[in-house]
N, CA, C and O atoms as a MOPAC input file, in Angstrom:
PM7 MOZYME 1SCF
protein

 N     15.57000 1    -6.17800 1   -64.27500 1
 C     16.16600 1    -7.35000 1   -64.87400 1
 C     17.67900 1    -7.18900 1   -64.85600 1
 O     18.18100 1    -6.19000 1   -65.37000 1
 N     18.37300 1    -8.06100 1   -64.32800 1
 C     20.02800 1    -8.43700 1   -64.40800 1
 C     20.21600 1    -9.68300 1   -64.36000 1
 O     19.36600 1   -10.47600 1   -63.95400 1
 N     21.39300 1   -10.00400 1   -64.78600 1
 C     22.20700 1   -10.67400 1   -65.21700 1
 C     23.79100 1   -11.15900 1   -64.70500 1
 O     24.47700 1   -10.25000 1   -64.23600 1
 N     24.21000 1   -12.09300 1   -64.74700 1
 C     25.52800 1   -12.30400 1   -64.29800 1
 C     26.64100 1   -12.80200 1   -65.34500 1
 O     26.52800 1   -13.92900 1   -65.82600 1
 N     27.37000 1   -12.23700 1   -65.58600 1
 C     28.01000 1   -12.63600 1   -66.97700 1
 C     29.45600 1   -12.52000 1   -66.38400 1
 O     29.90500 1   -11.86900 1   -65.44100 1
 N     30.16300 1   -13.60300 1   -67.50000 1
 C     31.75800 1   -13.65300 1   -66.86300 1
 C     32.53100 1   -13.35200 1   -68.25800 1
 O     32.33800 1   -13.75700 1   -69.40400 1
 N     33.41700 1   -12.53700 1   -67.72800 1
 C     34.97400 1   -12.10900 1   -69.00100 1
 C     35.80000 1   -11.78100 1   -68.50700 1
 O     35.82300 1   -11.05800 1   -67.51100 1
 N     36.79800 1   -12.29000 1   -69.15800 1
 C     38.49400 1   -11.97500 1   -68.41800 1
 C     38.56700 1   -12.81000 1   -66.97700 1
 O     39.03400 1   -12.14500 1   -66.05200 1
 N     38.09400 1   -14.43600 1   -66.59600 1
 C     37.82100 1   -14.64800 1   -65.40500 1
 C     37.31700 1   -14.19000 1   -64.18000 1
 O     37.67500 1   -14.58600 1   -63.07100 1
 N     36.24000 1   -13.10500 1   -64.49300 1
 C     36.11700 1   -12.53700 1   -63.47500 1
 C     34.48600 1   -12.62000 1   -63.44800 1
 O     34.16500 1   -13.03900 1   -64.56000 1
 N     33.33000 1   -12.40400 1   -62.66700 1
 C     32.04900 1   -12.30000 1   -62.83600 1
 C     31.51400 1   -11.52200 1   -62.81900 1
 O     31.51600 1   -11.33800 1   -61.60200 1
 N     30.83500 1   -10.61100 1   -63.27900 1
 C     29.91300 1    -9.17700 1   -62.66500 1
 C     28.24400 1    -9.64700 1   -63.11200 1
 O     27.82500 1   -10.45800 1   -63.93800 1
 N     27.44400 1    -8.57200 1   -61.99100 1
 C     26.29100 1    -8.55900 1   -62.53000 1
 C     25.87500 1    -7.07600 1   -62.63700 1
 O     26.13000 1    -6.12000 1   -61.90500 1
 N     25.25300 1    -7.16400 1   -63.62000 1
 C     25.07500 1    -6.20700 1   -64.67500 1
 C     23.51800 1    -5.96300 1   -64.84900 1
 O     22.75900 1    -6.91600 1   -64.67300 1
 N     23.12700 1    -4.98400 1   -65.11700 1
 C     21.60800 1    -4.29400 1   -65.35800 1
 C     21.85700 1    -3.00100 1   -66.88600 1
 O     22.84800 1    -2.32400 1   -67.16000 1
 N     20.67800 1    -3.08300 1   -67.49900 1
 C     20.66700 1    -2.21300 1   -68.38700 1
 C     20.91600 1    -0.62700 1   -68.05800 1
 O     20.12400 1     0.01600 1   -67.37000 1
 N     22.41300 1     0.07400 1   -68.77500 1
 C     22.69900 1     1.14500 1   -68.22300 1
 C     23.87900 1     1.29600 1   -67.21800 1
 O     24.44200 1     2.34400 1   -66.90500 1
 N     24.09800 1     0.22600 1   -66.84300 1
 C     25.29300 1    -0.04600 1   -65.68800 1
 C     26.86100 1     0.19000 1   -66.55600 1
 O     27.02700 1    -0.55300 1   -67.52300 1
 N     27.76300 1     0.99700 1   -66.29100 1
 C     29.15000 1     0.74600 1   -66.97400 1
 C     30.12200 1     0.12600 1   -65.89100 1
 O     30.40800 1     0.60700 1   -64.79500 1
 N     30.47100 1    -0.81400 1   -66.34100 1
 C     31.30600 1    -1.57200 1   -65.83400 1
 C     32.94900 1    -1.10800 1   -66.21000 1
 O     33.23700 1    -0.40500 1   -67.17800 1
 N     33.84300 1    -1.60900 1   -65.32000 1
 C     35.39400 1    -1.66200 1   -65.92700 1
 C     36.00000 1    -3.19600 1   -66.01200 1
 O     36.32300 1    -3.75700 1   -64.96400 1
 N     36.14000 1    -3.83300 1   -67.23300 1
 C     36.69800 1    -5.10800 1   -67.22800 1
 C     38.08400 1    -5.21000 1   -67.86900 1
 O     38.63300 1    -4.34100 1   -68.54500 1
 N     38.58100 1    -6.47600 1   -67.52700 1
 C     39.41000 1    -6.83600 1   -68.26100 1
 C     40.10100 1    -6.13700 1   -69.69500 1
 O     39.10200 1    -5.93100 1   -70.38400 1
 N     41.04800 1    -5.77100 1   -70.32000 1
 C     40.72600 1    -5.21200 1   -71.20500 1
 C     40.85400 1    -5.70600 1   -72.41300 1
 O     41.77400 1    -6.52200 1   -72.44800 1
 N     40.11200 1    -5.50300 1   -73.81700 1
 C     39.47400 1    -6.33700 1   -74.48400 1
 C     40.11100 1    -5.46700 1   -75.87800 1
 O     40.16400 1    -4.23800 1   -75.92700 1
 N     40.58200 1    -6.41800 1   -77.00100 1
 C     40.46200 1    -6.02100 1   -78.16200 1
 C     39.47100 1    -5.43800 1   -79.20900 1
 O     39.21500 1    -5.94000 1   -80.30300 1
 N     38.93100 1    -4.23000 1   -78.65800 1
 C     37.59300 1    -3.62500 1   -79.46500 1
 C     37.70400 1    -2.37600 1   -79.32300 1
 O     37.80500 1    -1.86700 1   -78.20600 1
 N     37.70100 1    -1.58300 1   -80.59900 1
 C     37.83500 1    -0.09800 1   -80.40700 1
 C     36.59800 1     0.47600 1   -79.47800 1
 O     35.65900 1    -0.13500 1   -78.96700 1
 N     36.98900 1     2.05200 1   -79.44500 1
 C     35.85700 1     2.52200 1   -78.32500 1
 C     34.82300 1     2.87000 1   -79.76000 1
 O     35.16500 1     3.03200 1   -80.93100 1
 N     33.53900 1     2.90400 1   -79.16800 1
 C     32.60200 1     3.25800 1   -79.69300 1
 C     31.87500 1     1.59000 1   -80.60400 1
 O     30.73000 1     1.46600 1   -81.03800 1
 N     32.77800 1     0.74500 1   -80.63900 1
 C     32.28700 1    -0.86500 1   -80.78000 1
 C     31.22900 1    -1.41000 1   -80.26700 1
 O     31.00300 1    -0.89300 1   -79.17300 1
 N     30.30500 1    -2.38700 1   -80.59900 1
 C     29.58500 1    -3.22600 1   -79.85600 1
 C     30.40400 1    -4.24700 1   -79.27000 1
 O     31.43200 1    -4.54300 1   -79.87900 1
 N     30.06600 1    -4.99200 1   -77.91900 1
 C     30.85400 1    -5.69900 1   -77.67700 1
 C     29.20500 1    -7.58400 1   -77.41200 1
 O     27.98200 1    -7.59800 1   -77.27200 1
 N     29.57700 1    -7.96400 1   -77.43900 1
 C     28.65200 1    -9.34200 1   -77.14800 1
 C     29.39000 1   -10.52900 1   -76.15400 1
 O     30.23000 1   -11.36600 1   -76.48400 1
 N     28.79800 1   -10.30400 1   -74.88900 1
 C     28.80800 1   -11.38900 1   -73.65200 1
 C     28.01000 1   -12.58200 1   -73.96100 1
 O     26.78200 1   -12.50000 1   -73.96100 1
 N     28.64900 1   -13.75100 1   -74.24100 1
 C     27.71800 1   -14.99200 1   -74.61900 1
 C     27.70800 1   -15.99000 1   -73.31500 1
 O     26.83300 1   -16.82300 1   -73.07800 1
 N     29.04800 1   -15.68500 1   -72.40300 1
 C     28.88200 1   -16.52200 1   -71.21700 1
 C     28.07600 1   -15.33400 1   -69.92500 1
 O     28.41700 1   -14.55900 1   -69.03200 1
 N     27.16400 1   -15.72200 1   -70.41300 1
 C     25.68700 1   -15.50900 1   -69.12600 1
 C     25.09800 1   -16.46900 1   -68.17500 1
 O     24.11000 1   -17.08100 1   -68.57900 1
 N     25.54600 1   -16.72200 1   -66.92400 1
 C     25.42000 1   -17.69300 1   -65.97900 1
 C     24.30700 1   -17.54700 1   -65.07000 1
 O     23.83800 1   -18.52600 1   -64.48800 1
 N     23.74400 1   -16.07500 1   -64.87800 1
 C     22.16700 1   -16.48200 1   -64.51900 1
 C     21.66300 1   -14.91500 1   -65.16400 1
 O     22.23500 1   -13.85600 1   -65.42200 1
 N     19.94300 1   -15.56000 1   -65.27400 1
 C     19.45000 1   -13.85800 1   -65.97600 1
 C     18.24600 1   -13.93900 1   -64.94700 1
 O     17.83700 1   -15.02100 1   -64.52400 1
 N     17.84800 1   -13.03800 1   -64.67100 1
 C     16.86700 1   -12.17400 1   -63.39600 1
 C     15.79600 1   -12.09300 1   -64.44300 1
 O     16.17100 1   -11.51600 1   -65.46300 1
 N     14.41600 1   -12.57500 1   -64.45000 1
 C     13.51300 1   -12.67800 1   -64.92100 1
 C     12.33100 1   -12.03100 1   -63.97100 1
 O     12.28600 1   -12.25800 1   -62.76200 1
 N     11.17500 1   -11.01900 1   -64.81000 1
 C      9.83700 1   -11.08800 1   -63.39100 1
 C      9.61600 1   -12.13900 1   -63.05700 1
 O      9.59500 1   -12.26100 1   -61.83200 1
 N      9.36100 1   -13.33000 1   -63.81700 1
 C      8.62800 1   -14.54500 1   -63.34300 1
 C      9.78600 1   -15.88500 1   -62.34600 1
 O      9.60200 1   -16.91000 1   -61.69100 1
 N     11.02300 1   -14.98000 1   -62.81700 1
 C     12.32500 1   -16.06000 1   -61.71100 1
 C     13.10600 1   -16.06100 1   -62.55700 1
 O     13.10000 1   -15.40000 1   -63.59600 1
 N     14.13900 1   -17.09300 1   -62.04700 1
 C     15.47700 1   -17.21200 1   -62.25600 1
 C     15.96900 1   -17.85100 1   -63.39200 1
 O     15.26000 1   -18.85600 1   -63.44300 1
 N     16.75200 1   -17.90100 1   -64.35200 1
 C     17.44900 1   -18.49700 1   -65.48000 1
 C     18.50700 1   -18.81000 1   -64.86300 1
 O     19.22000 1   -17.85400 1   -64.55500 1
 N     19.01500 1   -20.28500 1   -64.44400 1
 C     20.14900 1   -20.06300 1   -64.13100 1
 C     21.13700 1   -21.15000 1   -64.90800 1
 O     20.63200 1   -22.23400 1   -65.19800 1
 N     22.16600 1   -20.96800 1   -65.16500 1
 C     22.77700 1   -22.10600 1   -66.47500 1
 C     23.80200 1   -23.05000 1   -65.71100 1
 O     24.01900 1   -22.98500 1   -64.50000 1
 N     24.37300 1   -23.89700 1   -66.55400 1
 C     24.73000 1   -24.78500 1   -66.15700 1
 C     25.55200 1   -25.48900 1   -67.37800 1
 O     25.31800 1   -26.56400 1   -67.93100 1
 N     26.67700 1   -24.46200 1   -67.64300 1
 C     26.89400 1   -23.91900 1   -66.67800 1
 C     26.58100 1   -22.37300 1   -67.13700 1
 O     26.64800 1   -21.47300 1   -66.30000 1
 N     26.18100 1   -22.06600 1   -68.72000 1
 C     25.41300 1   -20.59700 1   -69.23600 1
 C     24.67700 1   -21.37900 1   -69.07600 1
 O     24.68300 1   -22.56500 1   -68.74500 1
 N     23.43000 1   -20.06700 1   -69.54000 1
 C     21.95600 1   -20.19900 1   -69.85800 1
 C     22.06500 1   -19.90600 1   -71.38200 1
 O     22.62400 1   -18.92900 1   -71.88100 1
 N     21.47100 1   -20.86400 1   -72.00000 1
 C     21.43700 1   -20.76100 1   -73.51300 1
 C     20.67200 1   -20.01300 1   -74.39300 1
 O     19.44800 1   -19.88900 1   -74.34800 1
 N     21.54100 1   -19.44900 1   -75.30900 1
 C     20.36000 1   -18.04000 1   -75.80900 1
 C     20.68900 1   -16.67500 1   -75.60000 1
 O     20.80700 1   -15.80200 1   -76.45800 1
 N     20.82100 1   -16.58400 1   -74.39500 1
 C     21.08700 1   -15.19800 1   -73.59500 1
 C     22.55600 1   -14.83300 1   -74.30200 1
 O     23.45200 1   -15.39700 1   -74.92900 1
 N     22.23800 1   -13.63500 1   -73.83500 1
 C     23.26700 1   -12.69200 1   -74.85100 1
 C     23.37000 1   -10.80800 1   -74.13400 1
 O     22.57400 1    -9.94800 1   -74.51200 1
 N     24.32600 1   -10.56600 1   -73.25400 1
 C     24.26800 1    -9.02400 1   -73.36000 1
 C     25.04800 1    -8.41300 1   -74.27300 1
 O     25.85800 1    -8.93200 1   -75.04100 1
 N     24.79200 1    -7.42100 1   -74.15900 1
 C     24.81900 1    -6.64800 1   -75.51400 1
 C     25.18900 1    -5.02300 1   -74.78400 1
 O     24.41400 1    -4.19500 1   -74.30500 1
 N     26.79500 1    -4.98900 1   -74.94800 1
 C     27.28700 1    -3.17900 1   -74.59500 1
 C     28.15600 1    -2.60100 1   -75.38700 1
 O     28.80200 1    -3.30400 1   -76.16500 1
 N     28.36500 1    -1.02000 1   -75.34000 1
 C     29.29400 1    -0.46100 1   -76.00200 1
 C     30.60900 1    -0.27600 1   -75.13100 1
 O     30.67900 1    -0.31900 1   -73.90200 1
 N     31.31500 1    -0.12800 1   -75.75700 1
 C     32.96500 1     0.06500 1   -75.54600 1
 C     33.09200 1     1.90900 1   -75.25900 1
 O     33.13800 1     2.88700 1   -76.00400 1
 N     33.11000 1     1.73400 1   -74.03800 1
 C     33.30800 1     3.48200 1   -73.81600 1
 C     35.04000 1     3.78900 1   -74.00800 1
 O     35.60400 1     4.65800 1   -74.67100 1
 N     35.47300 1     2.94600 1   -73.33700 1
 C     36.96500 1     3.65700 1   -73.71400 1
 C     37.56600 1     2.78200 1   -73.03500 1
 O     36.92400 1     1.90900 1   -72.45200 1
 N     39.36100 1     2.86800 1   -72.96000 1
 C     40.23800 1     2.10400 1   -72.69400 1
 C     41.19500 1     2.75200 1   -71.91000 1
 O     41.88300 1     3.66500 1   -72.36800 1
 N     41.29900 1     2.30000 1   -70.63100 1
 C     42.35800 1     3.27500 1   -69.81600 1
 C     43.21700 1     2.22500 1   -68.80800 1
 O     43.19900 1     1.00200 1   -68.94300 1
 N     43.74100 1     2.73200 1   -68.08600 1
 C     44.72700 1     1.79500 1   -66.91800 1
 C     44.27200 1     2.21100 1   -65.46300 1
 O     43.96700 1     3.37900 1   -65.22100 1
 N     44.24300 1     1.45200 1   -64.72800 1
 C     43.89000 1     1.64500 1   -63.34300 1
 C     44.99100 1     2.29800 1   -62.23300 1
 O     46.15600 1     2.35000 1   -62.62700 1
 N     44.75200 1     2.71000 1   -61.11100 1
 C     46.07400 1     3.53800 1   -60.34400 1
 C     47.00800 1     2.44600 1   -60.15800 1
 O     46.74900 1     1.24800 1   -60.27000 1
 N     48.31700 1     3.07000 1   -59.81000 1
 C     49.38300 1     2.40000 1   -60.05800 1
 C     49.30300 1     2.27700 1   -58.72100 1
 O     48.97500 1     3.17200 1   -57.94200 1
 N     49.73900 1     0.66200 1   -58.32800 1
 C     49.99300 1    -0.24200 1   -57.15000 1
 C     51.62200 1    -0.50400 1   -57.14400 1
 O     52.26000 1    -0.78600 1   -58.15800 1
 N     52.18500 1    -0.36000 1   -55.82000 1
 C     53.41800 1    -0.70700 1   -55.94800 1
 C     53.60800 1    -1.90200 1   -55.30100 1
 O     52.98400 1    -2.11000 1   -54.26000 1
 N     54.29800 1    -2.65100 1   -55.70200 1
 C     55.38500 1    -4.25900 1   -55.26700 1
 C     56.51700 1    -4.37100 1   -54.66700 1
 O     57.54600 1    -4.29700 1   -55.33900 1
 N     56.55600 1    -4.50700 1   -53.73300 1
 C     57.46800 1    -4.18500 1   -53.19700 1
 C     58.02200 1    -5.54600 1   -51.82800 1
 O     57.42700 1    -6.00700 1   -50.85400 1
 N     59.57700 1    -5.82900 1   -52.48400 1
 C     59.88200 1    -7.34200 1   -52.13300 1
 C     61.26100 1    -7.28300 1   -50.92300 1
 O     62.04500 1    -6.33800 1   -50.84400 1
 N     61.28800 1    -8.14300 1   -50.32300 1
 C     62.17100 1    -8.08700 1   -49.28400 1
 C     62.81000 1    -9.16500 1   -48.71100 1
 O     61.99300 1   -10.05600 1   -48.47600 1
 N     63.48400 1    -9.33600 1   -48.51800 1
 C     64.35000 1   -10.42500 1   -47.47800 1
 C     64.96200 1   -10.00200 1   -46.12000 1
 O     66.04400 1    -9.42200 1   -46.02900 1
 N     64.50100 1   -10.20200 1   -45.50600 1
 C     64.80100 1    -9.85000 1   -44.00600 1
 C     66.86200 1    -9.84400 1   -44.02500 1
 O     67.44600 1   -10.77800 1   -44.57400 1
 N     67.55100 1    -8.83600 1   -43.44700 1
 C     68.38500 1    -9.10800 1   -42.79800 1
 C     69.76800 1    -9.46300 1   -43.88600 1
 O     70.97400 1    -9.56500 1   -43.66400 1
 N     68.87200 1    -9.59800 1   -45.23300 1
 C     69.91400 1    -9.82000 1   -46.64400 1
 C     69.94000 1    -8.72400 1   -47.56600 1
 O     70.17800 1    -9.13200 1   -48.70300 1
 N     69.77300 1    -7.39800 1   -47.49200 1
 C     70.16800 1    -6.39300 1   -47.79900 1
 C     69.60900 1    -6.77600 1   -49.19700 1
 O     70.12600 1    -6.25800 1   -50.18700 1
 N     68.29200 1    -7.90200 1   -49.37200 1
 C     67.34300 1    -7.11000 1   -50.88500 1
 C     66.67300 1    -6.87000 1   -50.70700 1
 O     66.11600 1    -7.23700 1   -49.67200 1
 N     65.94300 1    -5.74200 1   -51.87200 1
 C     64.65900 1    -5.43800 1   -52.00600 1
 C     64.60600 1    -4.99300 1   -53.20500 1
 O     65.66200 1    -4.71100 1   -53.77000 1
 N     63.00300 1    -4.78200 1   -54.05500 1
 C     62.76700 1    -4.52900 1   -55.40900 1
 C     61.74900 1    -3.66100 1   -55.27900 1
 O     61.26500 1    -3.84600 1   -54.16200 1
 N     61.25600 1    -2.92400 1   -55.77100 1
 C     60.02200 1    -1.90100 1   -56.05700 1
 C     60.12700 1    -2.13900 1   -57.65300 1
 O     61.05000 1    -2.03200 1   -58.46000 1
 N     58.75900 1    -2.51300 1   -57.74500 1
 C     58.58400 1    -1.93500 1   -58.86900 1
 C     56.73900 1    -1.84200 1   -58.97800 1
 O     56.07500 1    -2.32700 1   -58.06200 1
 N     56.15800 1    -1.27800 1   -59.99600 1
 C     55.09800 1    -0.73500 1   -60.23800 1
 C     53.94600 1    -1.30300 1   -61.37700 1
 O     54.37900 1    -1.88500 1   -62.37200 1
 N     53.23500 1    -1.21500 1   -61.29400 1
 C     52.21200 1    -1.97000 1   -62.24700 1
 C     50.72200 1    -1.44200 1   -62.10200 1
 O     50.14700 1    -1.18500 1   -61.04500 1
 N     50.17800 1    -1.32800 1   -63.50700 1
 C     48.97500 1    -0.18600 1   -63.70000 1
 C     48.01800 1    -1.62100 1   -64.19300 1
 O     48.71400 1    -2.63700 1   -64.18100 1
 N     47.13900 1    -1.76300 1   -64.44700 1
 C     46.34000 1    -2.75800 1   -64.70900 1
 C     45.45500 1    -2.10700 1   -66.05400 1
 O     44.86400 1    -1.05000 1   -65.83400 1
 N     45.36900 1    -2.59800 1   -67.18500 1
 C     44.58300 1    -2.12100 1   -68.40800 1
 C     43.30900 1    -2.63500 1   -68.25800 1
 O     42.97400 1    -3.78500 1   -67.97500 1
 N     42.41100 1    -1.32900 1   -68.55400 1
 C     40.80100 1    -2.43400 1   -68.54200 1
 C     40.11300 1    -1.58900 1   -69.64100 1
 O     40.57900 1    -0.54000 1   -70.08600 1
 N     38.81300 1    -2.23300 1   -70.07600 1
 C     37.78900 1    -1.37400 1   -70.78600 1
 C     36.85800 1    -1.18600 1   -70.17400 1
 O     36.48400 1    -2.03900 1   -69.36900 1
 N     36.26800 1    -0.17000 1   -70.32500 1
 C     35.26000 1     0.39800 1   -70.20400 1
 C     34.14500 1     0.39400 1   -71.24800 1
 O     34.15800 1     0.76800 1   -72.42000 1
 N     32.93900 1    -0.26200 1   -70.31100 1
 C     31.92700 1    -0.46200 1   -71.26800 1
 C     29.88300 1    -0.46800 1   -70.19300 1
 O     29.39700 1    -0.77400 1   -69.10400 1
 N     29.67300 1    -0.16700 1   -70.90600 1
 C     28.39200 1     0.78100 1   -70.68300 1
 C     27.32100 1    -0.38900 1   -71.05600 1
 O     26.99400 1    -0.32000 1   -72.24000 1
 N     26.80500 1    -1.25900 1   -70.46200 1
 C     25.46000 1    -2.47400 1   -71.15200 1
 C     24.46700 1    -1.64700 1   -71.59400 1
 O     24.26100 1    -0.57000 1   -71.03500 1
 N     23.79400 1    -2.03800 1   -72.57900 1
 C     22.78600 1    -1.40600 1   -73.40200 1
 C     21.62300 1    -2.67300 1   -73.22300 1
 O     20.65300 1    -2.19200 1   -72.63600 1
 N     21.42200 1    -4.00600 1   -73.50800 1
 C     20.60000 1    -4.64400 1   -73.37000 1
 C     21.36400 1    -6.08600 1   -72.91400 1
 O     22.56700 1    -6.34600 1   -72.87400 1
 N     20.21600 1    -6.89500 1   -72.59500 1
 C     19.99100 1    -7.72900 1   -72.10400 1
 C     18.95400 1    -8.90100 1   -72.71200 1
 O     17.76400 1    -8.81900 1   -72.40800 1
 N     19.46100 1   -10.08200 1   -73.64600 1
 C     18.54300 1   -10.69400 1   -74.67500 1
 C     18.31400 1   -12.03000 1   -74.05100 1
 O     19.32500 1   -12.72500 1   -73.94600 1
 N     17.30800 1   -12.47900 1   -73.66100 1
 C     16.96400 1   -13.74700 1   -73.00200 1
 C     16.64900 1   -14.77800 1   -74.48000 1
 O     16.32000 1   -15.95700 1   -74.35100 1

């Protein structure tokens, strides 16, 4: 059984046990966290799919921790006009671990 759930504009699908890295979210580590926008859920008998959630559904994970992603550099130019800029940027996300999946 999985699921497709969206936070921080982004979509993942998710199964019980899966840790994901999202967006990063105001919730200490060791928190429950609750996904209410669930856009389709994987059933034995078929598909839930919403419209634009599926109503009801609910995952349900903990907050493993909070870190920053590798640093990407930016780096800007103008041909032939003697600019350019570097600069650097780390991306913050949480980390979180799904525990269930509530239809």
């Amino acid at each position: 059984m999985y699921a497709v759930i969206e936070t921080g504009g982004k979509q993942y699908r998710v199964a019980r046990g899966d840790t994901i890295s999202i967006e990063k979210l105001p919730v200490e580590p060791g928190q429950e966290v609750v996904f209410d926008r669930v856009l389709l859920v994987s059933l034995p008998e078929g598909y839930k799919i919403g419209q634009p959630t599926v109503d009801g559904a609910r995952v349900v994970g903990k907050v493993v921790k909070h870190g920053r992603a590798r640093k990407i550099t930016v780096f800007k130019y103008k041909a032939k006009k003697n600019y350019r800029r570097t600069r650097g940027h780390r991306q913050p996300y949480t980390q979180v671990v799904i525990e269930e999946i509530r239809t």
